[in-house]
Every structure is written in structure tokens, then in C-alpha cells.
C-alpha positions in Angstrom: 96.7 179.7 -120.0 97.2 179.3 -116.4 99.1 182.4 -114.5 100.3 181.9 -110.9 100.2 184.8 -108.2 101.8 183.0 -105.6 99.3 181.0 -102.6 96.4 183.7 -103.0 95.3 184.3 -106.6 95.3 181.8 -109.4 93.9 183.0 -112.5 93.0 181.0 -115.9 92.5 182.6 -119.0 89.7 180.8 -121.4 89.0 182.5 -124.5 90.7 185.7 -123.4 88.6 186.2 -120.2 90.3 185.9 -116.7 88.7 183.9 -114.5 89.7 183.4 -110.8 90.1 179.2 -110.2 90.8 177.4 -106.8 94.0 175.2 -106.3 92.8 171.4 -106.7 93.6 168.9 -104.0 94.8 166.1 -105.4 92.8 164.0 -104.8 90.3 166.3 -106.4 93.3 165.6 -109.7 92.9 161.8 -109.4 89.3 161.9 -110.0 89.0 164.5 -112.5 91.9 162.1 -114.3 89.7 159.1 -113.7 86.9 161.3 -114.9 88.8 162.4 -118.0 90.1 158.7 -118.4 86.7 156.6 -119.0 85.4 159.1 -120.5 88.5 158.9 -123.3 87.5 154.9 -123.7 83.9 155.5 -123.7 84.4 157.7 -126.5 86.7 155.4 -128.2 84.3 152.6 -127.4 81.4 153.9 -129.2 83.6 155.3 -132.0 84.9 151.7 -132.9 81.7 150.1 -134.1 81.4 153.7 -136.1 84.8 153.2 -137.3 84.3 149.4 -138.9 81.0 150.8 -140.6 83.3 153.7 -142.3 80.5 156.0 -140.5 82.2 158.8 -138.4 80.3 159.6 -135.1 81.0 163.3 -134.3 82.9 163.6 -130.7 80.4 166.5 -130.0 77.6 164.2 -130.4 79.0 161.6 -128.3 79.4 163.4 -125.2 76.1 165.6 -125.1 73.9 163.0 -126.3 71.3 161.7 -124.0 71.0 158.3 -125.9 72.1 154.9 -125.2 75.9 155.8 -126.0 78.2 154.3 -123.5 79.9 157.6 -123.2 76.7 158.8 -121.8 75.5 156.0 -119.3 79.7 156.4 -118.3 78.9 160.0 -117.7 75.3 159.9 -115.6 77.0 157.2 -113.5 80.0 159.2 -112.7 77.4 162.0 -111.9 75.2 160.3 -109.9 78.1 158.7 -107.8 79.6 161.9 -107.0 76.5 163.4 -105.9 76.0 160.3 -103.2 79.6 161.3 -101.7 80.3 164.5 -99.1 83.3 166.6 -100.5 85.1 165.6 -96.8 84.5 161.9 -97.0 88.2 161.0 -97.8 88.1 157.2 -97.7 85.0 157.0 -99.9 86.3 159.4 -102.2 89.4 157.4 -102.2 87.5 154.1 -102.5 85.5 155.3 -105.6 88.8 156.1 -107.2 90.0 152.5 -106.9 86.7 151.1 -107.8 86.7 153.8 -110.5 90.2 152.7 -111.6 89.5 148.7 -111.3 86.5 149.1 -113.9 88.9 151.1 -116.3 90.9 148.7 -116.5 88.0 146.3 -117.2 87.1 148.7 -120.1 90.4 148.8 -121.6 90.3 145.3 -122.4 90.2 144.4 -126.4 86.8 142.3 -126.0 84.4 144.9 -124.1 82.1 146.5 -126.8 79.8 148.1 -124.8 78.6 150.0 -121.3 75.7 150.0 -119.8 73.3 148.5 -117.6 70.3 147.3 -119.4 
């Protein structure tokens, strides 16, 4: 539950504890939705050979796993990206989100099985 003060205090309640939360940019939006978006595909990536075995991978495995799952290479390189980048360098933030956005779109496609670099 989010509540709205007006421009000074913005509070979110998780678990019934009130925590203070800054506004975010958007452009800080767009790459948390990027963010949220590949890993959504990873996830259903490396759920899909699961699913044609009949042998269900738990989501909570998937995304804390430090294996060889797509979902977790997608997640390191997101990571290790944003830590290159300065919080005020617009245009490369902005870059990143097309680039980001172009290889989505790349993983969305019906014959792409797998991520990683190996």
C-alpha cells in the first residue's frame, strides 16, 4: 500500500511496517520495468524446458539460484551493468534502456531457449 503526503513524505507499507520511499524518476521507472521485464522471460525461459519434462522448477529457486539458470546470468549482467554507469549519466542510462529493450525483444522470440555467455 502506497500513501501519498503530498511532495514531502511518501510512505509504503510492506508487511504492516511504514517505510519512508523516495519518488522515482522515470527514467529510474523504465529500467526497473526493463528490469522487471527480462527477468519475467528469463523466468519463463528456464521454466519451459521444466514444463515439457512435467518437472516444475520452483520460482523461488529460479531467482536466488547462483547456477547456470538464465534468470541468473540475466540478473548478474543487469547488476554488473548498472554498477559501470553514474546515477547522473542520462544518455548512458538511456542508451542501456534501448540496448536493454532491443535484447528483450530478441528474447521474446519463440526459438531462443537459453541465456548466457558460455
Amino acid at each position: 500500500i502506497a500513501l501519498d503526503f503530498g511532495d514531502r513524505l511518501h510512505l509504503t507499507i510492506i508487511s504492516g511496517v511504514m517505510a519512508p520511499s523516495a519518488r522515482l524518476s522515470g527514467l529510474q521507472k523504465d529500467v526497473l520495468a526493463l528490469y522487471r521485464s527480462i527477468l519475467r522471460e528469463t523466468i519463463r525461459k528456464d521454466r519451459k524446458p521444466a514444463l515439457d519434462s512435467h518437472h516444475q522448477v520452483p520460482l523461488n529457486q529460479l531467482l536466488h539460484s547462483n547456477s547456470n539458470s538464465s534468470t541468473s546470468f540475466a540478473r548478474d549482467k543487469f547488476r554488473k551493468e548498472a554498477s559501470l554507469v553514474k546515477r547522473s549519466d542520462f544518455k548512458t542510462i538511456e542508451y542501456k534502456i534501448r540496448k536493454g529493450q532491443k535484447q528483450l525483444k530478441l528474447l521474446q522470440m519463440p526459438g531462443v531457449n537459453l541465456v548466457g555467455g558460455a
